[in-house]
PyMOL CGO cylinders between C-alpha atoms (Angstrom):
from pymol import cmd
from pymol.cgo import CYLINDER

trace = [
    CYLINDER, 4.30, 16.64, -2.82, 2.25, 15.60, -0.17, 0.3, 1, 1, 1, 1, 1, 1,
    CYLINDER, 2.25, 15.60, -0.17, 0.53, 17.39, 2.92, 0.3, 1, 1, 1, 1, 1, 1,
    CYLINDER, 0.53, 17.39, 2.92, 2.34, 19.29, 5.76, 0.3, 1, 1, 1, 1, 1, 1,
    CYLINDER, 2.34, 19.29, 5.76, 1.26, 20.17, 9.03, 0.3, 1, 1, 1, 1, 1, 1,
    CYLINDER, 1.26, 20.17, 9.03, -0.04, 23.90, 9.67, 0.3, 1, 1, 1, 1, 1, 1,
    CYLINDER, -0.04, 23.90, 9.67, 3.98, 24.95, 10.15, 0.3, 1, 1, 1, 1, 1, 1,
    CYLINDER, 3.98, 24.95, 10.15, 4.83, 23.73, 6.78, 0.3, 1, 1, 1, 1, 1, 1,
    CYLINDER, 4.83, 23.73, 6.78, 6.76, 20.75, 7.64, 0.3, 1, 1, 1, 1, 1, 1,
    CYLINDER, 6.76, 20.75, 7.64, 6.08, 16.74, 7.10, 0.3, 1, 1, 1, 1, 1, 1,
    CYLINDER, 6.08, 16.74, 7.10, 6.57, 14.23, 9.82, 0.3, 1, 1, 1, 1, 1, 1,
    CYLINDER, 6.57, 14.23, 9.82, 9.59, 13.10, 10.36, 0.3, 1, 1, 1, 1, 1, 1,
    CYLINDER, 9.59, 13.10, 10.36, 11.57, 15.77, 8.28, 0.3, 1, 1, 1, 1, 1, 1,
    CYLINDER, 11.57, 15.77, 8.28, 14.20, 15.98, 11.08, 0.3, 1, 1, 1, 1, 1, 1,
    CYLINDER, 14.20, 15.98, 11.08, 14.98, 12.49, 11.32, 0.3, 1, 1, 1, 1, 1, 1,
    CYLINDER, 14.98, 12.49, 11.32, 18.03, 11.07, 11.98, 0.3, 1, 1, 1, 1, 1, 1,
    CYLINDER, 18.03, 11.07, 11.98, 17.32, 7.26, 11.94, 0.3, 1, 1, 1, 1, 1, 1,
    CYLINDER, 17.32, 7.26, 11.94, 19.08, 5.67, 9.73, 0.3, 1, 1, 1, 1, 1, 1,
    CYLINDER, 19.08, 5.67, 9.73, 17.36, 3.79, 7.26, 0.3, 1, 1, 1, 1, 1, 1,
    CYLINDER, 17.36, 3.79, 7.26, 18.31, 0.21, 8.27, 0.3, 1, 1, 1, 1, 1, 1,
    CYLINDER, 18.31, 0.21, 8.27, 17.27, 1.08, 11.69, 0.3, 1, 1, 1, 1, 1, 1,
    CYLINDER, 17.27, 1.08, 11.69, 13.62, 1.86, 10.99, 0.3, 1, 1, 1, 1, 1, 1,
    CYLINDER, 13.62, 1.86, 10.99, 13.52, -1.20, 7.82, 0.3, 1, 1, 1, 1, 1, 1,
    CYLINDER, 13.52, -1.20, 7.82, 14.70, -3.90, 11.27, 0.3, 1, 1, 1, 1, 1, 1,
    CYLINDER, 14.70, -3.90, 11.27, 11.68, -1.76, 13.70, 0.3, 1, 1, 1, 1, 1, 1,
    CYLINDER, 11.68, -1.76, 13.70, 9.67, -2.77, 11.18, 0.3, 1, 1, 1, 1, 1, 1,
    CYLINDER, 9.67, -2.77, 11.18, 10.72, -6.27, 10.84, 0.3, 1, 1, 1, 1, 1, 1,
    CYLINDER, 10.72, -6.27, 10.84, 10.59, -6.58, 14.55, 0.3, 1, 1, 1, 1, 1, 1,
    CYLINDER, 10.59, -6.58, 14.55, 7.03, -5.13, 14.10, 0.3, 1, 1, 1, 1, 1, 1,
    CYLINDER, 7.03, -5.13, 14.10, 5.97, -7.79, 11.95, 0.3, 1, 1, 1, 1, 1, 1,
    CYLINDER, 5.97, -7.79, 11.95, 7.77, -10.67, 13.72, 0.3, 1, 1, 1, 1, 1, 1,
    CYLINDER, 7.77, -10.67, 13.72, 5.93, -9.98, 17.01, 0.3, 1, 1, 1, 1, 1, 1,
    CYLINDER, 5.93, -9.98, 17.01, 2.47, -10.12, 15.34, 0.3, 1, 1, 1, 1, 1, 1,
    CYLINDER, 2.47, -10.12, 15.34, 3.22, -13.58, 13.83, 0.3, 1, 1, 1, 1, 1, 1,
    CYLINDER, 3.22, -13.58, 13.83, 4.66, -12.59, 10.52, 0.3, 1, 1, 1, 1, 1, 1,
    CYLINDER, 4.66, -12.59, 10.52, 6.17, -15.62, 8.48, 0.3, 1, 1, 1, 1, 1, 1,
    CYLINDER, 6.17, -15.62, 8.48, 8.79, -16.06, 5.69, 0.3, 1, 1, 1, 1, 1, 1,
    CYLINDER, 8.79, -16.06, 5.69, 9.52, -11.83, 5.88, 0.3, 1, 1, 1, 1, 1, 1,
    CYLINDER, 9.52, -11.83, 5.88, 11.80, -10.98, 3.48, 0.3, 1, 1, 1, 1, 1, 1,
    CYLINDER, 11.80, -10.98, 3.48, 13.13, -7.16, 2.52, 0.3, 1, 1, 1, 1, 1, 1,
    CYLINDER, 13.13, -7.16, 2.52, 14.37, -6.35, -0.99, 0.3, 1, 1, 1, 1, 1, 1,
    CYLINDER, 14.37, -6.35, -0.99, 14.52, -3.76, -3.66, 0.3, 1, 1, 1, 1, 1, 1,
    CYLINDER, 14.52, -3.76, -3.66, 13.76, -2.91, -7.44, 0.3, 1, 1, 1, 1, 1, 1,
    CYLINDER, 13.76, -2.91, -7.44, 15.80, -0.97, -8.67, 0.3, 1, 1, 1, 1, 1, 1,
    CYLINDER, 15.80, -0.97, -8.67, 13.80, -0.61, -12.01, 0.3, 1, 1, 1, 1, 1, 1,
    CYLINDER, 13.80, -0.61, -12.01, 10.81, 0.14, -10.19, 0.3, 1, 1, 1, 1, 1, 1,
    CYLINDER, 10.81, 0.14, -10.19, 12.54, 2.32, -7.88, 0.3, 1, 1, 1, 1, 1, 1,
    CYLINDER, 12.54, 2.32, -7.88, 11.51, 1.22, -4.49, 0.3, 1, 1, 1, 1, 1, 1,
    CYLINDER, 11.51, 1.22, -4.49, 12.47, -0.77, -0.86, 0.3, 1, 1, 1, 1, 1, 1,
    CYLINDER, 12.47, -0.77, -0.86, 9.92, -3.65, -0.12, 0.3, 1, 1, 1, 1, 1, 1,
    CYLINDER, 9.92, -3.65, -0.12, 9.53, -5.66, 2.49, 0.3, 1, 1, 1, 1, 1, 1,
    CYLINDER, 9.53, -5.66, 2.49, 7.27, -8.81, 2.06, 0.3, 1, 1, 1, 1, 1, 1,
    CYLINDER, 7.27, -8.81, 2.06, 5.92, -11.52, 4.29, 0.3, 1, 1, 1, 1, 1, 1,
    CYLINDER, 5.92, -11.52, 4.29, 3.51, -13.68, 5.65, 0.3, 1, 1, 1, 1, 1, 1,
    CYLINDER, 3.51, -13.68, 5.65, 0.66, -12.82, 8.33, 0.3, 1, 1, 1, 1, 1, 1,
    CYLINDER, 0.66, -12.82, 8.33, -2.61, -15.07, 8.77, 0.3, 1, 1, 1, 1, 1, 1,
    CYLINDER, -2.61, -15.07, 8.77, -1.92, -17.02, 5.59, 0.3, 1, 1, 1, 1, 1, 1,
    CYLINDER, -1.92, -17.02, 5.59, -2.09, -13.49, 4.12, 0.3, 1, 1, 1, 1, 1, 1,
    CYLINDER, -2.09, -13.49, 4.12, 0.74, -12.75, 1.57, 0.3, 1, 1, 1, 1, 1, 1,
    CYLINDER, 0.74, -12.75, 1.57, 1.38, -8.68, 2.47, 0.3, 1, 1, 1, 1, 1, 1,
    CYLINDER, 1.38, -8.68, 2.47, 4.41, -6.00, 0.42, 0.3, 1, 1, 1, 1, 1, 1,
    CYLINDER, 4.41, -6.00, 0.42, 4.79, -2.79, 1.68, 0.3, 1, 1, 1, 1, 1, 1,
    CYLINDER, 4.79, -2.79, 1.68, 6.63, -0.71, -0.83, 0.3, 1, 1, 1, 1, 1, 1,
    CYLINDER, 6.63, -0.71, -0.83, 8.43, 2.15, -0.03, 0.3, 1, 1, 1, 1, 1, 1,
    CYLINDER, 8.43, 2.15, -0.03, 9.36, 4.09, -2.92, 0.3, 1, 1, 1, 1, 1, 1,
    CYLINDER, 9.36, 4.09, -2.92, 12.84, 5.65, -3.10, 0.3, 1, 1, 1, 1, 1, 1,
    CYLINDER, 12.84, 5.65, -3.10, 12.70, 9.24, -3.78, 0.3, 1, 1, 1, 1, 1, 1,
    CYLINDER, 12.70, 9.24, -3.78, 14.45, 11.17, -6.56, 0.3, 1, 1, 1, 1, 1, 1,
    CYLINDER, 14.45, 11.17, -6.56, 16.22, 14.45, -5.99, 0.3, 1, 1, 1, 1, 1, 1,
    CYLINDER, 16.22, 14.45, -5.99, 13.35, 16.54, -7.46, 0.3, 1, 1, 1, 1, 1, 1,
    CYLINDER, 13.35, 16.54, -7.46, 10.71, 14.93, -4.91, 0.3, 1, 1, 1, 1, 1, 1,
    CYLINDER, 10.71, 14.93, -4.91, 13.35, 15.27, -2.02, 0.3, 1, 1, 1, 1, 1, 1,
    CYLINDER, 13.35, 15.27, -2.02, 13.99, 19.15, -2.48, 0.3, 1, 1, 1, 1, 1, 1,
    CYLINDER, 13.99, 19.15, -2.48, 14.55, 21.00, -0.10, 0.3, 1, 1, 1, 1, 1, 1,
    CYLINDER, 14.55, 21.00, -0.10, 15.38, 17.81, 1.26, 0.3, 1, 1, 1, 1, 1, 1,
    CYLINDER, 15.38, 17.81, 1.26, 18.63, 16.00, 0.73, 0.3, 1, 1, 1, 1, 1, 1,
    CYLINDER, 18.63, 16.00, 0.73, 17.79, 12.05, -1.32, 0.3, 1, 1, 1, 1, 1, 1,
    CYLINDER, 17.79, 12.05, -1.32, 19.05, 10.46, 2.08, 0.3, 1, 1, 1, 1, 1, 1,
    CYLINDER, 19.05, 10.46, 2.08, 17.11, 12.36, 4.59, 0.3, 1, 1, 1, 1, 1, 1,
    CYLINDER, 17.11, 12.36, 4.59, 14.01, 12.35, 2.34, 0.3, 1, 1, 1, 1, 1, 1,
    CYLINDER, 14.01, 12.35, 2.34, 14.58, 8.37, 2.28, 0.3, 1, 1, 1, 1, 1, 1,
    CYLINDER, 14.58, 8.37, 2.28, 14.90, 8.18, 6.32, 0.3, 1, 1, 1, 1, 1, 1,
    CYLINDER, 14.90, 8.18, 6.32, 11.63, 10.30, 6.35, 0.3, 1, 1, 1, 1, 1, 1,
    CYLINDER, 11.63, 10.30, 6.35, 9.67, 8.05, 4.31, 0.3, 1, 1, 1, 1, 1, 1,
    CYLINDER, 9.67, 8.05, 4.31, 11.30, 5.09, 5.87, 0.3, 1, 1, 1, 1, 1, 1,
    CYLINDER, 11.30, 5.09, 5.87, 10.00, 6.36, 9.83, 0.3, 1, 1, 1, 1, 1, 1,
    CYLINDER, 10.00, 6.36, 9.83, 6.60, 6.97, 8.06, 0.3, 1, 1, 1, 1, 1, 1,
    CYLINDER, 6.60, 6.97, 8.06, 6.43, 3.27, 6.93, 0.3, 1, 1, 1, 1, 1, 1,
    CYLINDER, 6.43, 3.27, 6.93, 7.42, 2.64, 10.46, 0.3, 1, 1, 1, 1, 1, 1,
    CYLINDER, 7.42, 2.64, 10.46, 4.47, 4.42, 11.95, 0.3, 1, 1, 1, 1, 1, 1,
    CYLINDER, 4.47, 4.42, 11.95, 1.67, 3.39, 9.53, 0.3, 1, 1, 1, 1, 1, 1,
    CYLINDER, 1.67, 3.39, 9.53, 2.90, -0.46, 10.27, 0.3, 1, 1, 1, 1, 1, 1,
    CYLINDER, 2.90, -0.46, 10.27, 3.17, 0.49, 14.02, 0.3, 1, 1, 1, 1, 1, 1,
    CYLINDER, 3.17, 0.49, 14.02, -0.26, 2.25, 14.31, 0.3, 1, 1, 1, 1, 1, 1,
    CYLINDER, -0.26, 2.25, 14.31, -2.47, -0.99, 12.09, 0.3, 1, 1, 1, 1, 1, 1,
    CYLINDER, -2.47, -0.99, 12.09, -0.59, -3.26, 13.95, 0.3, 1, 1, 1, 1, 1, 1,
    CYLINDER, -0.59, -3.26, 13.95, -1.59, -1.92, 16.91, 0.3, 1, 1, 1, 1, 1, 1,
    CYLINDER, -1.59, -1.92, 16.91, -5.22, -1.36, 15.91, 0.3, 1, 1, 1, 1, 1, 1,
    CYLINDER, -5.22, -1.36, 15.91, -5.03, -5.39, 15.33, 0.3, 1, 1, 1, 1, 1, 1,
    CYLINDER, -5.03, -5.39, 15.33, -3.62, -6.17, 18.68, 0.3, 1, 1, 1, 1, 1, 1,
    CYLINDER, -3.62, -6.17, 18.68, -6.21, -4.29, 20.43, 0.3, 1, 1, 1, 1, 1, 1,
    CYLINDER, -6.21, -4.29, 20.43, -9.00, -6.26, 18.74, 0.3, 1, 1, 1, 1, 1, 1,
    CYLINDER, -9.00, -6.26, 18.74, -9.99, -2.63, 17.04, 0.3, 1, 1, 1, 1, 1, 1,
    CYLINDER, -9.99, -2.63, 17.04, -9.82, -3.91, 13.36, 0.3, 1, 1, 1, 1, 1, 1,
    CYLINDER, -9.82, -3.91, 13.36, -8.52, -6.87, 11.10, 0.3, 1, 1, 1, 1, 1, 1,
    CYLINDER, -8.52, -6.87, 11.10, -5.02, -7.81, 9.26, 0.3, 1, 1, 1, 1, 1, 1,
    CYLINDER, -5.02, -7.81, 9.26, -7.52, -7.58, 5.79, 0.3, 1, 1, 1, 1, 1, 1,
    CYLINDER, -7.52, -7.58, 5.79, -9.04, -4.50, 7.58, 0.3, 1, 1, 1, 1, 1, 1,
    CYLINDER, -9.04, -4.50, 7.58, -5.93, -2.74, 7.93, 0.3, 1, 1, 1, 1, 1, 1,
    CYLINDER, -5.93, -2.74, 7.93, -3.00, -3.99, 5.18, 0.3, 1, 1, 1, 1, 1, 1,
    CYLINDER, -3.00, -3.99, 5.18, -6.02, -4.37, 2.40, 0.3, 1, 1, 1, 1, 1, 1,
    CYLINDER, -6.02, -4.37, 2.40, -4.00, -2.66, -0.26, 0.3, 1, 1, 1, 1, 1, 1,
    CYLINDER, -4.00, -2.66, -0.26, -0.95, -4.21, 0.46, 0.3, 1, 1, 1, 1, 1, 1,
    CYLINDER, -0.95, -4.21, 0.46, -2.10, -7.87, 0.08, 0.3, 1, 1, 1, 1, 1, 1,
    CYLINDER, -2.10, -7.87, 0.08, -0.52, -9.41, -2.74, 0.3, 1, 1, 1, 1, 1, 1,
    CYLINDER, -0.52, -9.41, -2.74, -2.69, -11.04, -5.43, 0.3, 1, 1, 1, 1, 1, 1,
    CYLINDER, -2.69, -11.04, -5.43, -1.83, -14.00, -7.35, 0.3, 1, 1, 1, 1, 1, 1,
    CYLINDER, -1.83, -14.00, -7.35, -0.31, -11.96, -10.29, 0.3, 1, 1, 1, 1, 1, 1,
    CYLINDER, -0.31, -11.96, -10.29, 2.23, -10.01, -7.81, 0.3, 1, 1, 1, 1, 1, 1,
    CYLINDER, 2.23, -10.01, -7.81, 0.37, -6.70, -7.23, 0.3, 1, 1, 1, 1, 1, 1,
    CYLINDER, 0.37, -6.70, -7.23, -1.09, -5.33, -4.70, 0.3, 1, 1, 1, 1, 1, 1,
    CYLINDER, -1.09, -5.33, -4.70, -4.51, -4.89, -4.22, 0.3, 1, 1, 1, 1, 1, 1,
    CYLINDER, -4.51, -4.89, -4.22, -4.01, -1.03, -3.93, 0.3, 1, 1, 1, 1, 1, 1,
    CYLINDER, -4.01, -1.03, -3.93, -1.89, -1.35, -6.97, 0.3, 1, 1, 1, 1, 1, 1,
    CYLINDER, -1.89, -1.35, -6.97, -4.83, -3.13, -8.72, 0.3, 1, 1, 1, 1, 1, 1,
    CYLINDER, -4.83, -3.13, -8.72, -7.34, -1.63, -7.46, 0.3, 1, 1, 1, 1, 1, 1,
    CYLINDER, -7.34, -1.63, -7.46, -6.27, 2.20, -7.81, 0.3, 1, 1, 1, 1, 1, 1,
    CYLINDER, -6.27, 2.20, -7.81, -7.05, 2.41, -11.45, 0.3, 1, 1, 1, 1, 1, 1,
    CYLINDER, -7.05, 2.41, -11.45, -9.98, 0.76, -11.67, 0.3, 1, 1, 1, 1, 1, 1,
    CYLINDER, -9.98, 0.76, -11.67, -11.54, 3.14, -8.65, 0.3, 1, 1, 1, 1, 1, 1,
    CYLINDER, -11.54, 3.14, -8.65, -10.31, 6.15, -10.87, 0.3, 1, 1, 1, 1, 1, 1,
    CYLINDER, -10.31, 6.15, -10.87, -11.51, 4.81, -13.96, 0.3, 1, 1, 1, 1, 1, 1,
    CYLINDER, -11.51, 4.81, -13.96, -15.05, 4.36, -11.58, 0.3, 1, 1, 1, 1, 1, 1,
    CYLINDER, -15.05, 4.36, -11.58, -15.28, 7.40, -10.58, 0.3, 1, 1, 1, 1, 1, 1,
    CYLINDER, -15.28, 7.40, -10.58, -14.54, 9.16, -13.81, 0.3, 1, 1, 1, 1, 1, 1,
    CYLINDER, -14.54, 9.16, -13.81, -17.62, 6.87, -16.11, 0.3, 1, 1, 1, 1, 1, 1,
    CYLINDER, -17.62, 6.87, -16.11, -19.75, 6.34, -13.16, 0.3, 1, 1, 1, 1, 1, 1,
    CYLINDER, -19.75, 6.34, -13.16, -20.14, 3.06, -13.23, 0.3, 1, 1, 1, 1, 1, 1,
    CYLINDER, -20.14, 3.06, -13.23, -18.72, 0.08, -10.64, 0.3, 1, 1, 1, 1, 1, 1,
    CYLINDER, -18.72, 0.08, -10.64, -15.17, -1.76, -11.58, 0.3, 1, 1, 1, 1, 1, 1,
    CYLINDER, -15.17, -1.76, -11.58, -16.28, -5.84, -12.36, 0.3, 1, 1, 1, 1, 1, 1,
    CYLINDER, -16.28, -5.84, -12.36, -14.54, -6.91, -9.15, 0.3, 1, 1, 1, 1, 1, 1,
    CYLINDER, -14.54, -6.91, -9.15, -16.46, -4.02, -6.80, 0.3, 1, 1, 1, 1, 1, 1,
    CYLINDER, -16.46, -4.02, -6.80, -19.66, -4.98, -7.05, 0.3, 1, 1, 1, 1, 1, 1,
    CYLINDER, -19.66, -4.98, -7.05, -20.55, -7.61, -4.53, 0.3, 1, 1, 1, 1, 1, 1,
    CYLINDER, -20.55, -7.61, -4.53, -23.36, -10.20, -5.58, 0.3, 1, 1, 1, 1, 1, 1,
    CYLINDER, -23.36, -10.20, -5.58, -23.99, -9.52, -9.45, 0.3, 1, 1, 1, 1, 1, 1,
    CYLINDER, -23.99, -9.52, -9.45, -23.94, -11.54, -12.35, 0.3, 1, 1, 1, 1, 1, 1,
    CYLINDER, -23.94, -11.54, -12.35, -21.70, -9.01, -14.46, 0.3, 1, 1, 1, 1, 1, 1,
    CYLINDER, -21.70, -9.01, -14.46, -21.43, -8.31, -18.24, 0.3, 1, 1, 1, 1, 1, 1,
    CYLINDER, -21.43, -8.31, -18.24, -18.45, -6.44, -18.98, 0.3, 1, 1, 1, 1, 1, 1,
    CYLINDER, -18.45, -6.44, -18.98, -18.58, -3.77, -22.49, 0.3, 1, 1, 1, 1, 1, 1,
    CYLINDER, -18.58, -3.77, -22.49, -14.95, -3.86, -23.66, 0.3, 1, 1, 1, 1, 1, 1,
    CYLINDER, -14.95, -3.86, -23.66, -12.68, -0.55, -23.16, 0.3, 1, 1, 1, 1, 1, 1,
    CYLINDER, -12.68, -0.55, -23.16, -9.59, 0.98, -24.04, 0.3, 1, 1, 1, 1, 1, 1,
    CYLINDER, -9.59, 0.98, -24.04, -6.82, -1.21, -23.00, 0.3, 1, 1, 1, 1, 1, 1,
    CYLINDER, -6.82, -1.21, -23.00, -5.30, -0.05, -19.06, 0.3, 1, 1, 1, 1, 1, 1,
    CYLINDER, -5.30, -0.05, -19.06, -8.87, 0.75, -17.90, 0.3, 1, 1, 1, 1, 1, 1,
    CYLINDER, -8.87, 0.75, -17.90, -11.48, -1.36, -16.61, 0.3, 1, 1, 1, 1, 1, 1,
    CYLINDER, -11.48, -1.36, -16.61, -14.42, -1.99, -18.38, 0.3, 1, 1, 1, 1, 1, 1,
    CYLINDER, -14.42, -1.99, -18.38, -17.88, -0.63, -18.11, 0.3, 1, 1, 1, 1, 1, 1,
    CYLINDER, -17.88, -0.63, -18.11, -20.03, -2.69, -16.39, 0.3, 1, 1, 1, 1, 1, 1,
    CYLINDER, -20.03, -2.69, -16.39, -23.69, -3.48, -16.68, 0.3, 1, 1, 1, 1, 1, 1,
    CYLINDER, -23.69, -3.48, -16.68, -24.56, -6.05, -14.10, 0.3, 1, 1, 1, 1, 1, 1,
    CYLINDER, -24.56, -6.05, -14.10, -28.36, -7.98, -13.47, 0.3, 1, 1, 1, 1, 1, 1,
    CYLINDER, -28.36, -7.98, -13.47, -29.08, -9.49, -10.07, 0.3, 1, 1, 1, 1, 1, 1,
    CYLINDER, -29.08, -9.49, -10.07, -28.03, -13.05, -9.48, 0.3, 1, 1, 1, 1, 1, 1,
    CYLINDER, -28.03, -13.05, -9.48, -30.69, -15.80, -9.41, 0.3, 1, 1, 1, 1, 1, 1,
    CYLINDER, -30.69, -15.80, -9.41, -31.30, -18.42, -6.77, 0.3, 1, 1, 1, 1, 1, 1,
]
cmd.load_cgo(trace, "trace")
């Protein structure tokens, strides 16, 4: 699961931060940029740590899914959780930075972890439909910028095939 580097390992394989340590870098992280109403949590029927909160009016979840003792081999479940943990902490770390230095955009850089209206995630949303894209050819109803769209109907969990005519006026 996943990629290594050329010696075979993944980043922070070795790591000996403890969880809660990297899960209050990262709410430092987010503080310091402006964050609002950050909360951390977990589901533990979805199997996975979240952290939530505010930035720029911008509702944003990262998820951080907790890993089972197949995906963890050779791994130990605890180490392979304070891996993926110090991960999170450098993908937050490196956009936020990227932001500060005027280099890109909150939208820009947490895109798929905005929360819509209905509780997922745009990269949660938008995942399937790109497959589903990619697979008929044709463009997801909510990916095609400036069309008047006419959606065919589909099986039920994809998205539908589109045929779409150029807006008017």
């Amino acid at each position: 699961m996943g990629r290594t580097y050329a010696d075979g390992r993944r980043y922070a394989e070795d790591t000996r931060t403890p969880v809660p340590t990297s899960k209050a870098e990262i709410e430092k992280l987010l503080r310091d940029c402006g964050a609002t109403k950050l909360v951390l949590g977990w589901d533990s029927v979805r199997g996975l740590d979240m952290i939530q909160c505010f930035i720029d009016d911008r509702m944003l979840r990262f998820d951080v899914v907790q890993p089972t003792e197949e995906e963890a081999y050779p791994l130990k479940v605890a180490q392979e959780e304070r891996r993926r943990w110090r991960v999170q902490v450098m993908l937050v770390k490196a956009k936020l930075e990227a932001v500060r230095g005027g280099d890109s955009t909150i939208e820009h850089e947490f895109l798929a972890n905005l929360v819509l209206p209905d509780g997922q995630t745009v990269g949660a949303w938008a995942g399937p439909q790109i497959a589903t894209s990619y697979e008929c050819g044709d463009m997801p109803l909510a990916l095609l910028p400036g069309d008047v769209l006419e959606a065919e109907t589909s099986e039920p969990g994809l998205a539908p095939r589109v045929r779409s005519r150029t807006r008017k006026g």
